[in-house]
DOPA-943587 format. One record per residue: residue in three letters; x, y, z of N, C-alpha, C in turn; residue number from 1. Coordinates in pm, 1 decimal. Atoms other than C-alpha are relative to their C-alpha. Layout:
BEGIN
[r "ALA" [X Y Z] [X Y Z] [X Y Z] NUM]
...
# end
This chain:
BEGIN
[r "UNK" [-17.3 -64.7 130.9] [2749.5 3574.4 6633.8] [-124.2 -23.9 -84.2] 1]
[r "UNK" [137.6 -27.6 71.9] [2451.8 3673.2 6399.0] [39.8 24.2 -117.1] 2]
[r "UNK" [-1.3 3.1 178.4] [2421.0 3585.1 6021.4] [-109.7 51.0 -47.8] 3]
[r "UNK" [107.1 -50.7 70.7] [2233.7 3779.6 5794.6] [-47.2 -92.0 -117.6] 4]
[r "UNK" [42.8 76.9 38.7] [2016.1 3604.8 5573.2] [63.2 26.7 -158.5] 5]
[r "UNK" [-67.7 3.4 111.6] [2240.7 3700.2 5259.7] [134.2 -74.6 31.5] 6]
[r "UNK" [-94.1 57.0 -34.8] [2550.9 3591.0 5455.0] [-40.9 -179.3 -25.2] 7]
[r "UNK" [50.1 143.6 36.6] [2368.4 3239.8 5473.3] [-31.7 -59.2 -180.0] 8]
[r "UNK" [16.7 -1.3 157.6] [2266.7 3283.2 5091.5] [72.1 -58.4 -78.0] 9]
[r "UNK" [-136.6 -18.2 34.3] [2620.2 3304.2 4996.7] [61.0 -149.0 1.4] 10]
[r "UNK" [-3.4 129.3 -16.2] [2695.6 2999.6 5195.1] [-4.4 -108.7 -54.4] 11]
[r "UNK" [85.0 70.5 117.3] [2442.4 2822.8 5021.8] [73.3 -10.2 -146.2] 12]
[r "UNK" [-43.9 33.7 164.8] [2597.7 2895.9 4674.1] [126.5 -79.7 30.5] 13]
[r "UNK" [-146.0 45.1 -70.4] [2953.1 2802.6 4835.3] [-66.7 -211.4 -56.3] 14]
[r "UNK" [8.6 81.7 -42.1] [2819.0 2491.8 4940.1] [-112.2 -101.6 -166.9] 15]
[r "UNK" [50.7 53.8 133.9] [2584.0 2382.0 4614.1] [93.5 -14.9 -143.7] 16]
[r "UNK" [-134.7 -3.9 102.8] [2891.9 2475.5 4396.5] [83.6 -119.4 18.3] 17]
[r "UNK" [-135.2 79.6 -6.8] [3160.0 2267.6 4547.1] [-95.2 -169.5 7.2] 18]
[r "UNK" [62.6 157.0 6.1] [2892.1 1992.9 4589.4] [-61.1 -79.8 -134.2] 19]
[r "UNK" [19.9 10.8 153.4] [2794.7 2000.7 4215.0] [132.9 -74.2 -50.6] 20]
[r "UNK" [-117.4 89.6 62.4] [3149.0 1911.2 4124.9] [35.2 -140.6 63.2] 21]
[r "UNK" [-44.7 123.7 -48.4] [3186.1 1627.5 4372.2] [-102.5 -100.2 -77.0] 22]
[r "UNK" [109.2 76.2 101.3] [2846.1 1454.0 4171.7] [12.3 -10.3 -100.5] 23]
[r "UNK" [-34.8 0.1 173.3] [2955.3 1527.7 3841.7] [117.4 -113.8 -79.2] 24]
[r "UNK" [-104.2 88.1 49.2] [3261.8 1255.7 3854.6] [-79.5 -121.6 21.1] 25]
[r "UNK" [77.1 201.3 47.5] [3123.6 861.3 3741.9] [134.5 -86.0 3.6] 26]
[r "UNK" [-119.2 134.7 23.7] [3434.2 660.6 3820.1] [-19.0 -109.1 -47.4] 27]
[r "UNK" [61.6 127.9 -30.8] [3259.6 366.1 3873.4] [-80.2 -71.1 -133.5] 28]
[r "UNK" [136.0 39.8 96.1] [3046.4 403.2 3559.6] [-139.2 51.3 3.3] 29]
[r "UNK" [119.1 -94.4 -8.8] [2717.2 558.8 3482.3] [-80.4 -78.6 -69.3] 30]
[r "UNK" [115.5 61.2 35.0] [2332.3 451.9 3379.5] [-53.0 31.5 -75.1] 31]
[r "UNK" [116.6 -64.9 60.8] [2056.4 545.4 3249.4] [35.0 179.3 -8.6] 32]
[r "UNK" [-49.4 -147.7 -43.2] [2163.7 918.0 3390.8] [95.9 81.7 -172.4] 33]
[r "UNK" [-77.6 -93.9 69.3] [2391.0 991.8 3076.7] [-51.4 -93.7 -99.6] 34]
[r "UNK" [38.8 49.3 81.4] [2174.3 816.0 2820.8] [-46.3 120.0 -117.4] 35]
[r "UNK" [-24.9 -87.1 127.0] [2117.0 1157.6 2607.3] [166.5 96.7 25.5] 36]
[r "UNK" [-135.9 -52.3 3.1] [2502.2 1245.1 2694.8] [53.8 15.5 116.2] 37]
[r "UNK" [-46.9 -13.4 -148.1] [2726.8 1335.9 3005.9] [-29.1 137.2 11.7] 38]
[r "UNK" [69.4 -143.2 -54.1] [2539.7 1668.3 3060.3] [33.5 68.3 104.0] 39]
[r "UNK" [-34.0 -15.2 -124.8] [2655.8 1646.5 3421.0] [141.8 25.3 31.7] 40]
[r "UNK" [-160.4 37.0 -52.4] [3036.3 1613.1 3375.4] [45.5 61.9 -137.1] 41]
[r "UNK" [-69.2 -66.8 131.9] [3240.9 1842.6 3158.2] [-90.4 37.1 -94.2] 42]
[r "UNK" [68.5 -96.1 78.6] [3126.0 2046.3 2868.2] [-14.1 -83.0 -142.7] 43]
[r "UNK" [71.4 53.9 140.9] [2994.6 1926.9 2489.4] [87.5 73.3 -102.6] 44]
[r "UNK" [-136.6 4.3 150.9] [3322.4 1923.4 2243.4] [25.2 -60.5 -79.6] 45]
[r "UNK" [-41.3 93.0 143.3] [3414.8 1863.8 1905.7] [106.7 -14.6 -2.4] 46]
[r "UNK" [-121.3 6.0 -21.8] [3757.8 1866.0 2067.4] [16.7 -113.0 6.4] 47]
[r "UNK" [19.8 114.1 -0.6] [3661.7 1519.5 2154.4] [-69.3 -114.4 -82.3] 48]
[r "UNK" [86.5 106.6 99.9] [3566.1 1218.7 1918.0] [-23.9 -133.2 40.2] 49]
[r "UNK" [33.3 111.9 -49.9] [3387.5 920.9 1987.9] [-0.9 -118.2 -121.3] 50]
[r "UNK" [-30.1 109.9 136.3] [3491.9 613.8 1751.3] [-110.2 -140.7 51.7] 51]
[r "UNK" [12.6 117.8 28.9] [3325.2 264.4 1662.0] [94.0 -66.0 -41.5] 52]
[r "UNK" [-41.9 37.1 125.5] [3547.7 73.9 1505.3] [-34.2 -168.9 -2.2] 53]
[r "UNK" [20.8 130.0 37.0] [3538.0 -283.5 1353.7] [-172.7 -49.7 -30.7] 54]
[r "UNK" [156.6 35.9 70.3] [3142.0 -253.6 1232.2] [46.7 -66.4 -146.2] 55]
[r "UNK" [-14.3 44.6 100.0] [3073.9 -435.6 930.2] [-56.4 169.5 -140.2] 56]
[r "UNK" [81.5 -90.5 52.9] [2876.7 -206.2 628.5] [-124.6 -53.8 26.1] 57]
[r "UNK" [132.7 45.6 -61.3] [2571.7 -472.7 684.9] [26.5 -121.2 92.3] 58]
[r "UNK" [-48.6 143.2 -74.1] [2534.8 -739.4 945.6] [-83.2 -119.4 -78.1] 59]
[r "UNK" [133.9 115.2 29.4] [2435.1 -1088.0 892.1] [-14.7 -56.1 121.2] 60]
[r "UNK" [87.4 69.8 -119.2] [2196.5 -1299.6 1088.1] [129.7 -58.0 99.0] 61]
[r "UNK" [-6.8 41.6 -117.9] [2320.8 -1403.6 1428.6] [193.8 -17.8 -20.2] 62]
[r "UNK" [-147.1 -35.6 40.1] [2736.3 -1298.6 1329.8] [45.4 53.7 81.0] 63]
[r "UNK" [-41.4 -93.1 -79.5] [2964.9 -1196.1 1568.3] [152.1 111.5 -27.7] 64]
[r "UNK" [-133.3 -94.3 42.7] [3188.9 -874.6 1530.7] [69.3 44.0 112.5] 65]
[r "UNK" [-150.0 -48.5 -75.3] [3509.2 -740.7 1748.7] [-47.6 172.4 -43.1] 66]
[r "UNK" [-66.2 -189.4 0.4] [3452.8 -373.7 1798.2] [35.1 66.1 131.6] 67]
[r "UNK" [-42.6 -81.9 -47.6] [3599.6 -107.1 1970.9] [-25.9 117.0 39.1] 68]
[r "UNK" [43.4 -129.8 -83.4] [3490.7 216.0 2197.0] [144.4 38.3 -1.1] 69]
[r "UNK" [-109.7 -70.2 1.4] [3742.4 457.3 2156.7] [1.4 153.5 -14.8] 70]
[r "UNK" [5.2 -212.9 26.8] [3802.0 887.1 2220.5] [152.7 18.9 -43.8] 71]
[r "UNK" [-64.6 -121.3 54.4] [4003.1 1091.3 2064.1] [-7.4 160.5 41.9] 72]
[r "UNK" [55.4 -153.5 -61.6] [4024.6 1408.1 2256.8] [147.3 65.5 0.5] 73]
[r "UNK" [-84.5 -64.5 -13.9] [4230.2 1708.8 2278.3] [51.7 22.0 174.0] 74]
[r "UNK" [33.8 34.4 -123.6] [4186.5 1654.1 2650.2] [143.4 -72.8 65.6] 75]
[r "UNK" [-120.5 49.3 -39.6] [4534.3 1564.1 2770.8] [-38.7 -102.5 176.3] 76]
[r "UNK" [39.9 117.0 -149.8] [4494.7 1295.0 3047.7] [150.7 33.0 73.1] 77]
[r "UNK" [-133.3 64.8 -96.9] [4728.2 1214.9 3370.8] [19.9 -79.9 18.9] 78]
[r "UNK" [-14.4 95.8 -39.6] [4926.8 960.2 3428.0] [-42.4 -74.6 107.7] 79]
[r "UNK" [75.7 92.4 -92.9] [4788.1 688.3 3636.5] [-145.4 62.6 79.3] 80]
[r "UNK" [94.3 -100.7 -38.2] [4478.0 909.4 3721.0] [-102.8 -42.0 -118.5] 81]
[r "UNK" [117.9 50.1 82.4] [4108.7 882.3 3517.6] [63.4 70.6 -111.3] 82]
[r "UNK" [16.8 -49.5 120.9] [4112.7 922.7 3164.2] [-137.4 12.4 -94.0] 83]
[r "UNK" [69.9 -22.9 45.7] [3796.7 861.9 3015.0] [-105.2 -84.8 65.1] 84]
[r "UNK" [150.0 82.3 -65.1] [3398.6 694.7 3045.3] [-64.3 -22.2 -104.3] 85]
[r "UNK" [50.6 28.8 134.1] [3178.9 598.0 2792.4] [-190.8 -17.5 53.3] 86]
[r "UNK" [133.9 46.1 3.3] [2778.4 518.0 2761.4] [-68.0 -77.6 -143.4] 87]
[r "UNK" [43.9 67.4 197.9] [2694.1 239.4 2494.5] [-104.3 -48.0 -19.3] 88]
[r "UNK" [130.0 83.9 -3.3] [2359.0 169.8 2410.6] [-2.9 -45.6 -163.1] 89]
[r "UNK" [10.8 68.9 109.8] [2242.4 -96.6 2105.1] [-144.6 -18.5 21.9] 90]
[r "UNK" [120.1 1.5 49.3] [1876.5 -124.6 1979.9] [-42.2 -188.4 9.1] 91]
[r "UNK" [47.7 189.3 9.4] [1894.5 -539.1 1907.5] [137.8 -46.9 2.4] 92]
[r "UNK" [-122.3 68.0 5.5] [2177.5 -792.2 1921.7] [22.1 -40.4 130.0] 93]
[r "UNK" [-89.8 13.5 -181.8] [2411.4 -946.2 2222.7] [76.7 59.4 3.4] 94]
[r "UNK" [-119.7 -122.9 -18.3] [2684.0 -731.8 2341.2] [78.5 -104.0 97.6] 95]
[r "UNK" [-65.8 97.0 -131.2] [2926.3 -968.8 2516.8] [173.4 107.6 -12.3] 96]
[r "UNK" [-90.4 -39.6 7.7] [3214.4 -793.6 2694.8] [134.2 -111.8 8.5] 97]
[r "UNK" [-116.8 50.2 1.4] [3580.8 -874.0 2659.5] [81.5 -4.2 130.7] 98]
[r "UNK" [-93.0 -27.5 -52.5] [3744.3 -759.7 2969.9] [-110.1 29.6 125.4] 99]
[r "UNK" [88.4 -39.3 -133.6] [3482.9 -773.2 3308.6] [39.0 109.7 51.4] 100]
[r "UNK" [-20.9 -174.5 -32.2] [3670.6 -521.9 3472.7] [35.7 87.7 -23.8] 101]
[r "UNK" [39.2 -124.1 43.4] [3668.3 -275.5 3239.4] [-120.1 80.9 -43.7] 102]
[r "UNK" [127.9 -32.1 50.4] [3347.9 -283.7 3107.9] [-134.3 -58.6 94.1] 103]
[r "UNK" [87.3 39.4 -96.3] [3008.3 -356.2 3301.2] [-124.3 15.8 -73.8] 104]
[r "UNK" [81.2 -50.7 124.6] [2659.7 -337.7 3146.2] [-83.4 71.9 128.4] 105]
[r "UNK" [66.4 -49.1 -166.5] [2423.8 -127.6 3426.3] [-118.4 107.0 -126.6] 106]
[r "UNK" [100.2 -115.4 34.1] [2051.4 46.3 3306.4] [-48.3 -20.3 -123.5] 107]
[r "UNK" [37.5 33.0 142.6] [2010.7 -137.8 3016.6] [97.8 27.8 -103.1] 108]
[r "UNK" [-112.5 -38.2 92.9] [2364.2 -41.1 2835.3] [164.0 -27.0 113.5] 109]
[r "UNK" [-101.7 80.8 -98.4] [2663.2 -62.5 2891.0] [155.2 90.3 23.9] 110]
[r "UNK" [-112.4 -112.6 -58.2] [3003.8 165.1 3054.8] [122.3 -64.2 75.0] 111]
[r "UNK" [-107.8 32.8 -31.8] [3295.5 205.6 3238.8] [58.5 -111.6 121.3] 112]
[r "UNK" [-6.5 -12.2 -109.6] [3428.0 16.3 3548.5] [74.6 103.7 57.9] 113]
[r "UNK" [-79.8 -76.7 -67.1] [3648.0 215.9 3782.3] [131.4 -31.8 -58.0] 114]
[r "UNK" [-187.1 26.8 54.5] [3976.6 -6.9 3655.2] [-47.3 26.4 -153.4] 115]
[r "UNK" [6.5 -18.1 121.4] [3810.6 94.2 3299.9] [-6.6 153.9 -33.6] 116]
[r "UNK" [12.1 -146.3 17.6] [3801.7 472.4 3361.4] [160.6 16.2 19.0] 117]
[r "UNK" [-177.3 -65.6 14.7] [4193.1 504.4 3355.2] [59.3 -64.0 -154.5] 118]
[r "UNK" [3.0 -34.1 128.3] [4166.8 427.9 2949.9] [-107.1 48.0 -97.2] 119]
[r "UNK" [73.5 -75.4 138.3] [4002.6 596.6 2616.4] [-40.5 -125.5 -82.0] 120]
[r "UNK" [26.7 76.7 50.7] [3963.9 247.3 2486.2] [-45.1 -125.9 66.2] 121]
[r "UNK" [56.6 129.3 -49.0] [3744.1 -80.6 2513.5] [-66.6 -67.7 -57.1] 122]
[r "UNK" [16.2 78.1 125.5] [3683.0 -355.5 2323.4] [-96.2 -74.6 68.1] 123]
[r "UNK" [90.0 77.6 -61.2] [3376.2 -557.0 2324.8] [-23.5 -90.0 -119.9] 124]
[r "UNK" [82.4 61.8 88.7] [3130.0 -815.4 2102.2] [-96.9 26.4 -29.8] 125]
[r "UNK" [141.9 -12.6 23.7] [2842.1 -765.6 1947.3] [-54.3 -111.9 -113.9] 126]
[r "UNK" [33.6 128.7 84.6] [2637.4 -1071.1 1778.3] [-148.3 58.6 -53.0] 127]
[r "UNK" [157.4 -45.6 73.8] [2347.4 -957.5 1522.1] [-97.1 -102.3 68.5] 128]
[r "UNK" [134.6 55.3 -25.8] [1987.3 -1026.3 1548.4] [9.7 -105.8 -102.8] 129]
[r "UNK" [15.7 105.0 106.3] [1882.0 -1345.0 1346.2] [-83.2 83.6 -134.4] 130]
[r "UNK" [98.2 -50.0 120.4] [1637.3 -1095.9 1135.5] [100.7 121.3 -66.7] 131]
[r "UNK" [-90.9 -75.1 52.1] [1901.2 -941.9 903.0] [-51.9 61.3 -104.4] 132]
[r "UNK" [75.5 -100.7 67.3] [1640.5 -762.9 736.0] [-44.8 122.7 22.8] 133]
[r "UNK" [30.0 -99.7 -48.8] [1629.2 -500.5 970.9] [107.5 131.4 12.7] 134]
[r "UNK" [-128.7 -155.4 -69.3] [1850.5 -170.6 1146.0] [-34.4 -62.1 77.5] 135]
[r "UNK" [-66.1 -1.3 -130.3] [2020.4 -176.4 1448.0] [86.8 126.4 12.2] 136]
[r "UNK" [-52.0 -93.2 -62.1] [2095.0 180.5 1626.4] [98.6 -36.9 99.7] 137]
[r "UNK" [-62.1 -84.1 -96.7] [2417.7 234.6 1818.0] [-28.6 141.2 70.7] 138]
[r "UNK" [10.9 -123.5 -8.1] [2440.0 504.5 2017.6] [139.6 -19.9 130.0] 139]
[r "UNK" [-79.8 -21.7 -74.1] [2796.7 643.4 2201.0] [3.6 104.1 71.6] 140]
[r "UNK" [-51.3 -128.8 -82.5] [2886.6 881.7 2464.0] [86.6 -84.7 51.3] 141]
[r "UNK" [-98.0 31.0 -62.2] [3201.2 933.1 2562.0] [57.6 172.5 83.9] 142]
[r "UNK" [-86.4 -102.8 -27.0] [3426.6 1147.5 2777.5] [135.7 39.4 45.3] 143]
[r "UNK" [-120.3 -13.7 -16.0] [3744.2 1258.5 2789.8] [29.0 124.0 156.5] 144]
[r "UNK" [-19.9 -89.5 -71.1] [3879.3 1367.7 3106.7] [176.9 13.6 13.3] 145]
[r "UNK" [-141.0 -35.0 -43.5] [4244.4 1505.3 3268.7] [18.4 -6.1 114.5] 146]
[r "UNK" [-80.4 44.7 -100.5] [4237.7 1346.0 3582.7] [-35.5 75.0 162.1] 147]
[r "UNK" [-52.8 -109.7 -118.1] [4207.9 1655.8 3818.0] [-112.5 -3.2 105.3] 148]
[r "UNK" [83.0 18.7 -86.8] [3932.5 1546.5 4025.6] [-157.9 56.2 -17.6] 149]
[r "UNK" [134.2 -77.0 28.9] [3621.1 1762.6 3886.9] [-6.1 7.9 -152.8] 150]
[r "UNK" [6.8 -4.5 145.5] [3494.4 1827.9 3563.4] [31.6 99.3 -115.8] 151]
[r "UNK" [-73.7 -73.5 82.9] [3704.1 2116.8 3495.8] [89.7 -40.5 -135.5] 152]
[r "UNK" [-61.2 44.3 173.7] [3871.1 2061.3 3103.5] [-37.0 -111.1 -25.0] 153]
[r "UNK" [70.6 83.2 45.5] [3668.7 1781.4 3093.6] [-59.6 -12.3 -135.5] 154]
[r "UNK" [126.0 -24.5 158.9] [3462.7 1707.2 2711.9] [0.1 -114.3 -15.4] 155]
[r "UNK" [32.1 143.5 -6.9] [3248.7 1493.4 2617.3] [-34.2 46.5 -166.8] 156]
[r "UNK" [13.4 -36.6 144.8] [3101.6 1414.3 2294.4] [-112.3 -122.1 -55.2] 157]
[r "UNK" [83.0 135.0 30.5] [2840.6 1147.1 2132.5] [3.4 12.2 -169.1] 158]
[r "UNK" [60.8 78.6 177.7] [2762.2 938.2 1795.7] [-80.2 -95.8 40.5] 159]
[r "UNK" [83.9 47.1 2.8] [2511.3 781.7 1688.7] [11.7 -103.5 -182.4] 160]
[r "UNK" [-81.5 106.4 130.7] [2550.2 487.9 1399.9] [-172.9 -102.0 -30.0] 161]
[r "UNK" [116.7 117.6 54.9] [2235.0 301.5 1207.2] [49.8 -139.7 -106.3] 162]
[r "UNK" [-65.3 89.2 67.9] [2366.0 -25.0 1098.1] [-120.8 -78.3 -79.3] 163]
[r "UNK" [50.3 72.9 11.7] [2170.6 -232.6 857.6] [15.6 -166.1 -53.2] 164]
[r "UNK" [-65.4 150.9 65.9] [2121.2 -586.2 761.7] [22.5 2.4 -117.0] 165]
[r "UNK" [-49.3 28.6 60.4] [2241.1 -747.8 478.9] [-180.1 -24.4 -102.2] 166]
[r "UNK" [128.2 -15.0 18.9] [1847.5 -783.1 393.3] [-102.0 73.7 -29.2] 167]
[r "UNK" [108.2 -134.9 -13.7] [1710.6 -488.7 455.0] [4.0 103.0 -107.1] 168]
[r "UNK" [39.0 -41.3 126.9] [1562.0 -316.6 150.2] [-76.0 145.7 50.7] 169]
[r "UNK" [42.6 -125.6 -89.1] [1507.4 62.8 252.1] [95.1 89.3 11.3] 170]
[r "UNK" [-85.1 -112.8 -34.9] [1657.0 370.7 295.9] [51.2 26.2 177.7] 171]
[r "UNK" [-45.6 18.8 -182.2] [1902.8 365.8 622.9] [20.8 161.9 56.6] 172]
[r "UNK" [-22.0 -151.9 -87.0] [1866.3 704.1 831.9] [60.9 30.7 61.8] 173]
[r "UNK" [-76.3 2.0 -143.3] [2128.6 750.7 1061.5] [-77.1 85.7 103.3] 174]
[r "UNK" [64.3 -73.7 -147.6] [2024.6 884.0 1405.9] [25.7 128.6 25.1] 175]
[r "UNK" [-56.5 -133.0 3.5] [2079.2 1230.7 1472.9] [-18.5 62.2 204.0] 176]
[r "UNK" [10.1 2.5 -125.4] [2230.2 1294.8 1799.2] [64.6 170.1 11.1] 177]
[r "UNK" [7.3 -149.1 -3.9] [2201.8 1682.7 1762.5] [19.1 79.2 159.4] 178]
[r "UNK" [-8.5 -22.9 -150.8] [2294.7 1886.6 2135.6] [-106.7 101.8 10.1] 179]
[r "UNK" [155.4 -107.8 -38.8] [1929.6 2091.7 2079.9] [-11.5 -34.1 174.2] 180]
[r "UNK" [49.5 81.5 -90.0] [1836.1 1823.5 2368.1] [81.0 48.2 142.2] 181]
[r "UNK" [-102.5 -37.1 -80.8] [2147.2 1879.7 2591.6] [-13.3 148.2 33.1] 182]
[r "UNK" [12.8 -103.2 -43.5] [2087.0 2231.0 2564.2] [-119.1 44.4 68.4] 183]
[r "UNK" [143.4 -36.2 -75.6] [1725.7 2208.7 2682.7] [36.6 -64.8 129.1] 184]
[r "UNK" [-45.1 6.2 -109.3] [1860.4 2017.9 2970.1] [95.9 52.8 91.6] 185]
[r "UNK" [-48.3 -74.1 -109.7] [2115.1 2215.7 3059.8] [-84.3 150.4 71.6] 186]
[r "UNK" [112.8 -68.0 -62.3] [1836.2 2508.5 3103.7] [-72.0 -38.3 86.7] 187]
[r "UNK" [58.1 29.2 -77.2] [1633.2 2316.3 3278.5] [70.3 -27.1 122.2] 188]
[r "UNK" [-124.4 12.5 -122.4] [1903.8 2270.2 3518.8] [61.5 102.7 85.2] 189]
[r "UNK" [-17.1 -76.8 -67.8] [2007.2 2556.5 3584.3] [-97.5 120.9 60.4] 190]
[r "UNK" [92.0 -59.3 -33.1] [1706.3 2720.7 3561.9] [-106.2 -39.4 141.0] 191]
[r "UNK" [67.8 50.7 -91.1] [1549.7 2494.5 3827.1] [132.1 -21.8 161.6] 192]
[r "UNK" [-101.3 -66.4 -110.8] [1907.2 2577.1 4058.3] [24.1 137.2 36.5] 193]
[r "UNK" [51.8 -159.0 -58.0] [1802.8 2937.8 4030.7] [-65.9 -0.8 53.0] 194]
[r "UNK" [126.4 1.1 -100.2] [1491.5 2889.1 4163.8] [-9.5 -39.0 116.0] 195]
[r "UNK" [-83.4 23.9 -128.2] [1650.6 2694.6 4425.1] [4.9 92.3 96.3] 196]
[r "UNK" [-68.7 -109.9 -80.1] [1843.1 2926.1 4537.3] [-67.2 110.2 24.3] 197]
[r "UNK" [114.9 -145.6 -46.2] [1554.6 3226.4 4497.5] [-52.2 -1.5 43.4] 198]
[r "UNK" [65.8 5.4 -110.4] [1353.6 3056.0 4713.3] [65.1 -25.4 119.7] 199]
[r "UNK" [-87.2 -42.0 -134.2] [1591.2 3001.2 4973.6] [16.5 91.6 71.3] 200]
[r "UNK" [-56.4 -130.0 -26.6] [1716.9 3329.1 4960.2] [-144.9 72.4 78.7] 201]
[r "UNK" [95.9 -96.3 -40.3] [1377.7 3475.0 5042.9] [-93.9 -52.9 118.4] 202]
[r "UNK" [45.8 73.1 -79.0] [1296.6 3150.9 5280.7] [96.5 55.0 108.3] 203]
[r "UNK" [-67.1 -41.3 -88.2] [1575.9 3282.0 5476.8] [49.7 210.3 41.9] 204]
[r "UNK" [-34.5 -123.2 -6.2] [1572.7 3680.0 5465.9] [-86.4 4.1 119.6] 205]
# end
């Protein structure tokens, strides 16, 4: 039997499709990879909200606070099945977690484990810098999923939080975690899986 070089083409998309969704799920936790957002997994919703809670308004020197990673999504989860993931990066301070196997730090920040991707919530520490004259950037991604194995009704969502010290004499800027960025990467993404595929297509005609 003889394939035409569009029949193979075809294939090809088949086979780059269904293999896109098997890469796109982070059970385990994710790195550096979703450090300007989860780009890769589910879509960019305000359906979904990504919380801090338990910050102070300023820190002081070398103080430790109780906060909380937490989504809010319209994103209906399944029982006993994944629910959500997170990506937490901090500028200065210690970050000590509460709960090893939920949380892990990997890439310089810090995410889900696998027994921490079947909740929307996770509590950690964070202990200021001694120079409480400065800022300290958070930055969250989170995502809410429903379980179903791919990143269909998936959403994600990020914040970004400028905390300052108790010292610091200055106008505080918050961060601006705008999806311009996200949208230039998802172009570049797909634009460089067209090309893919257009040279294929014409490597194999």
């Amino acid at each position: 039997m003889r394939f035409s070089g569009l029949s193979v083409f075809l294939c090809l998309i088949v086979v780059v499709t269904l293999g896109s969704q098997s890469i796109q799920s982070f059970p385990t936790g994710i790195g550096s990879l979703a450090d300007n957002g989860c780009t890769c997994h589910g879509g960019y919703s305000n359906a979904t909200q990504p919380n801090i809670t338990g910050m102070p308004a300023s820190f002081e020197s070398n103080v430790s606070y109780n906060i909380t990673l937490n989504v809010e999504s319209e994103t209906e989860p399944t029982t006993g099945s994944a629910q959500g993931g997170f990506r937490f990066q901090v500028s200065d301070g210690a970050v000590d977690v509460h709960n090893a196997s939920r949380v892990q730090f990997m890439d310089e920040g810090w995410t889900h484990t696998e027994a921490g991707n079947q909740y929307r919530s996770w509590n950690l520490s964070w202990t200021a810098p001694s120079d409480n004259s400065t800022t300290v950037d958070f930055v969250l991604h989170v995502n809410a999923v429903n379980g179903n194995g791919n990143s269909d009704g998936d959403m994600w969502n990020s914040i970004g939080y400028t905390l300052p010290g108790t010292q610091y004499d200055g106008e505080v800027v918050q961060l601006d975690l705008s999806d311009e960025l996200d949208n230039r990467q998802y172009t570049i993404l797909y634009g460089g899986l067209l090309a893919l595929l257009f040279f294929l297509y014409y490597a194999i005609k």
